[in-house]
DOLUMNU-192437 format. One line per 5 residues: for each residue x, y, z of C-alpha. Coordinates in steps of 0.5 Angstrom, whole numbers, padded with zeros to 4 digits. Layout:
N
X Y Z  ...
//
This chain:
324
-0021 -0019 0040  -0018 -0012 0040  -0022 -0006 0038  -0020 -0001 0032  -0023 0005 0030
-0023 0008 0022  -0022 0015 0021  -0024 0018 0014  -0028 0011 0012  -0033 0014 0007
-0027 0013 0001  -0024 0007 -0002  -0018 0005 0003  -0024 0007 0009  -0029 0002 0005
-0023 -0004 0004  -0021 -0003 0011  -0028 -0004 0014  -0029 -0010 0009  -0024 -0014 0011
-0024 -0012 0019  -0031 -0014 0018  -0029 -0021 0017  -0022 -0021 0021  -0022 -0027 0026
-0019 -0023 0032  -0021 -0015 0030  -0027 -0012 0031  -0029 -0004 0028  -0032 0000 0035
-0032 0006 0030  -0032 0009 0024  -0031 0017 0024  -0033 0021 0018  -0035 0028 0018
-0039 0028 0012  -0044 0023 0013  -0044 0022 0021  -0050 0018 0023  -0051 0015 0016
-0051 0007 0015  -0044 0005 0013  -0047 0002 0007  -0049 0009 0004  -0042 0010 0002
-0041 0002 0001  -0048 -0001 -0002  -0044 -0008 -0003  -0044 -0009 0005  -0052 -0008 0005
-0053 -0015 0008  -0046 -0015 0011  -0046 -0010 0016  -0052 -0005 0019  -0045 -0001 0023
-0047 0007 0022  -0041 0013 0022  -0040 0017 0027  -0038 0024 0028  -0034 0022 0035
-0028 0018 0037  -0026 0014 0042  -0019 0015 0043  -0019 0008 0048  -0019 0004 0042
-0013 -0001 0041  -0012 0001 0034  -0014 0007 0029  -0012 0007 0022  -0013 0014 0019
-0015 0015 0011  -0015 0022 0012  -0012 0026 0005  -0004 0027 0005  -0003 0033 0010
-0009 0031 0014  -0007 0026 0019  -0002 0031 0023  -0007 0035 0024  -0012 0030 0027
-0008 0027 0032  -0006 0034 0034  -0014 0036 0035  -0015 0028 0037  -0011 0026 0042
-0011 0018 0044  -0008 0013 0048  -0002 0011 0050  -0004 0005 0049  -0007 0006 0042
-0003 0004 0036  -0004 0009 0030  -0003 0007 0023  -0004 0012 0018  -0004 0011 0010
-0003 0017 0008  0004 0020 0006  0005 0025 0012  0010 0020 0016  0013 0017 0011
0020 0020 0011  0025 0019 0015  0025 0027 0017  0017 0028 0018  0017 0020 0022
0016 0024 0029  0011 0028 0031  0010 0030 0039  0014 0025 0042  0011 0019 0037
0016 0016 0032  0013 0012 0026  0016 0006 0022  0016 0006 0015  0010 0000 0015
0013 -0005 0009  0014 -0011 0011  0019 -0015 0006  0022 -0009 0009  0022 -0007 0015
0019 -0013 0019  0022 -0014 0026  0021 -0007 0027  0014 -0006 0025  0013 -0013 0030
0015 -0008 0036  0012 -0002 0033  0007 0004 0036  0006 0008 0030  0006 0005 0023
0006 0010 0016  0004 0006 0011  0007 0006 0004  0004 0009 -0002  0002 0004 -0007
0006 0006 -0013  0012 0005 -0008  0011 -0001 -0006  0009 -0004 -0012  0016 -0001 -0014
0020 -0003 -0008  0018 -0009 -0009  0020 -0009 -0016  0028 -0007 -0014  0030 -0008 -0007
0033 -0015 -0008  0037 -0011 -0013  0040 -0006 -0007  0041 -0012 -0003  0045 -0015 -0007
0048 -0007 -0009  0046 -0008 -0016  0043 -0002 -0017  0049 0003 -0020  0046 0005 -0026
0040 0009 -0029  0033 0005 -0028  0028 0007 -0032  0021 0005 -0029  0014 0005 -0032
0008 0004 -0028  -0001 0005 -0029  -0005 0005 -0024  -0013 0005 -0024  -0017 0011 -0023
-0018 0008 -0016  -0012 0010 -0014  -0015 0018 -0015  -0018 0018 -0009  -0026 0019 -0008
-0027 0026 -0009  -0029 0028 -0015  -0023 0031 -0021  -0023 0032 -0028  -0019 0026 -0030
-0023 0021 -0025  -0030 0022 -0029  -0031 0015 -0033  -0032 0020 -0040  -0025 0022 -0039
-0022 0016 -0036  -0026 0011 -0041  -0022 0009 -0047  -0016 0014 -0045  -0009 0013 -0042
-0004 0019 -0039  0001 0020 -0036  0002 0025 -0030  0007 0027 -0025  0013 0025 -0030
0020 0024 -0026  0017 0028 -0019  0013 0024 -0016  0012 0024 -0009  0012 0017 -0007
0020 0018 -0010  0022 0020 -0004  0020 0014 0001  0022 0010 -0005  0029 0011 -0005
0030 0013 0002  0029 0005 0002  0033 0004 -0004  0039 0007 0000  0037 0003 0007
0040 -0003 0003  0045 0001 -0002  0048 0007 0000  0049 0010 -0008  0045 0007 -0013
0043 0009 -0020  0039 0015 -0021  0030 0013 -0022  0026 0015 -0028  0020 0014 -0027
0013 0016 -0030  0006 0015 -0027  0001 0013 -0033  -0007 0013 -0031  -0011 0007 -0033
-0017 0006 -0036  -0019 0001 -0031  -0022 0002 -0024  -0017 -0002 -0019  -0009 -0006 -0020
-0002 -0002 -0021  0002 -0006 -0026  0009 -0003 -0027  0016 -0005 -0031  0022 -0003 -0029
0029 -0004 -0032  0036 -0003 -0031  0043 -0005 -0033  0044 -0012 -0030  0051 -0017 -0032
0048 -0023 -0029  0044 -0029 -0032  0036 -0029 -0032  0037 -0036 -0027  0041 -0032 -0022
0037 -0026 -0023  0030 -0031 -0021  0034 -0034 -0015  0036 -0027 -0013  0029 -0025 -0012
0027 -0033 -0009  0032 -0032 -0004  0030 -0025 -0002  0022 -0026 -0002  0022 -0033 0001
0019 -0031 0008  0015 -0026 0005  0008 -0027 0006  0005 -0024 0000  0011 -0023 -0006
0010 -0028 -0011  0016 -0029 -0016  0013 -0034 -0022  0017 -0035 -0028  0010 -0034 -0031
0007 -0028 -0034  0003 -0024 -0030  -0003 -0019 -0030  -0007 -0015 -0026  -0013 -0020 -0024
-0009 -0024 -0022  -0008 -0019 -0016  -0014 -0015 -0016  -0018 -0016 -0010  -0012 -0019 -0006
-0007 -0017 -0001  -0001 -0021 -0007  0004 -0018 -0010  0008 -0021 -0016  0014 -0021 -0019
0016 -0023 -0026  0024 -0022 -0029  0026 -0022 -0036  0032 -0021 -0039  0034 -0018 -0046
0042 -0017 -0047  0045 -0014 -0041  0038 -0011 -0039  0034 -0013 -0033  0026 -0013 -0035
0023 -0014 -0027  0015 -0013 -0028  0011 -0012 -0021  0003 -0012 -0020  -0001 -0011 -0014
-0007 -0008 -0012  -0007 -0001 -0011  -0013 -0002 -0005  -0010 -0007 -0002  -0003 -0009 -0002
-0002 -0001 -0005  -0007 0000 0002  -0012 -0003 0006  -0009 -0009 0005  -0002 -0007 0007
-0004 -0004 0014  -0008 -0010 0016  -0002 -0015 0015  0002 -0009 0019  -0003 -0009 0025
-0002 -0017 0025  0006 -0015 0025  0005 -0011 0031  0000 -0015 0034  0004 -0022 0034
-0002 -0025 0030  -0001 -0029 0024  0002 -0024 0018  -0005 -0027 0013  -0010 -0026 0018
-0016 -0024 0015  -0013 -0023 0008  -0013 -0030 0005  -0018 -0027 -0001  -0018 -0029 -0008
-0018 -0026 -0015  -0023 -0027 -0020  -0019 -0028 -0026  -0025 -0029 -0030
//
């Protein structure tokens, strides 16, 4: 059993993490920081667990655990690991936005790999720190890298994505408040957001030049899941668009590709992403969904601590929807 550490625990990605670690056959939590509610019970800021645990945050780390995932806000995680050093031996894991990039992967020594599996695999397995992607991003480049593999991405894509209001983070906001949120769909950040960055500098690991990306963020009125669509110009047939993406994602633990329709619950509260094409004249229709929680974070980070720890990829995340 390794032991890991949680910094930032008391929000949604701390309280997902500490839910599936609590049941990981080969984990177990030996701290979770929090500055906010340091000696409080866990199940304080996550009444779920009542029953589950009886583990307290704390105000202290130890920086001799084999593993720490950081849940910090973007730009935090930097300052920390600066303030808080720890171990040589100690994989870091951070879930926020800071190491993403190629130009900010290093910090004082330590080079972070780009943390999504379908694409980054071998390199995670032998990795010391990971950076998490941002679950907009996966659930876009889950969506298109078959399309870039097979250097299909020379045209414009339009890509179109919800997510629900989990996704803001628990800190309280304006547009977060269930009176704003409730019967209500907007759109924010149109064509800028900041996980484009990470999106195409994937995208262009596999496709040098590819089509320019247009993408609107819209917010949900539902708690948890992304559904995005995206489209672009594509020549082929839908039997060789689907067996494109089956050959891609074959050894993929958790990317889906199905025929069928897909919708959110089908992936809400699991660590699946699943991929449904269509096509209408000479356009390409790749719908994806997932959870923002879990494939979009915690979910993502533990198959990437299985990955790095030579485990098997789904330990600790055989979890089920509930599509009723």
């Amino acid at each position: 059993m390794i032991k890991v550490g949680i910094i930032g625990g008391s929000g949604y990605t701390g309280g997902e993490l500490i839910r599936i670690l609590l049941n990981h056959p080969k984990a177990k939590i030996d701290f979770v920081y929090s500055t906010t509610r340091a000696d409080k019970k866990i199940t304080t800021a996550h009444p779920d667990l009542l029953g589950t645990t009886d583990l307290s945050f704390t105000g202290t780390v130890n920086p001799d655990v084999d593993v720490v995932f950081l849940c910090l806000g973007h730009g935090n995680s930097t300052k920390f690991i600066k303030e808080n050093p720890f171990s040589e031996d100690t994989r870091i894991i951070d879930l926020s936005n800071d190491f993403r990039l190629a130009e900010d992967a290093l910090l004082d020594g330590k080079t972070f790999i780009y943390g999504l599996p379908e694409l980054k695999k071998e390199e995670i397995k032998s990795a010391k720190y990971i950076a998490n992607p941002g679950c907009f991003a996966t659930a876009i480049q889950l969506a298109l890298l078959p399309l870039a593999k097979a250097e299909l991405l020379n045209k414009p894509v339009h890509i179109n994505a919800v997510t629900g209001s989990t996704g803001a983070g628990a800190s309280l906001a304006p547009t977060a408040h269930f009176s704003w949120r409730n019967n209500n769909v907007s759109w924010y950040k149109p064509f800028t957001h900041q996980h484009l960055g990470e999106i195409e500098e994937s995208l262009h690991s596999l496709q040098k030049d590819t089509g320019e990306l247009f993408f609107l963020p819209n917010r949900g009125n539902f708690t948890r899941g992304i559904l995005a669509t995206a489209y672009t110009e594509f020549n082929g047939s839908l039997e060789e668009a689907y067996k494109l993406y089956s050959d891609f994602y074959k050894e993929a633990a958790f990317t889906q590709v199905t025929e069928e329709n897909i919708h959110l619950k089908q992936v809400v509260n699991t660590n699946q992403c699943h991929l449904h094409l269509h096509k209408h004249n000479n356009t390409l229709l790749i719908t994806s969904a997932l959870d923002n929680l879990l494939k979009g974070a915690s979910g993502q980070a533990v198959q990437n601590m299985n990955l790095a720890f030579g485990w098997e990829e789904d330990a600790g995340l055989q979890l089920k929807a509930g599509v009723f």
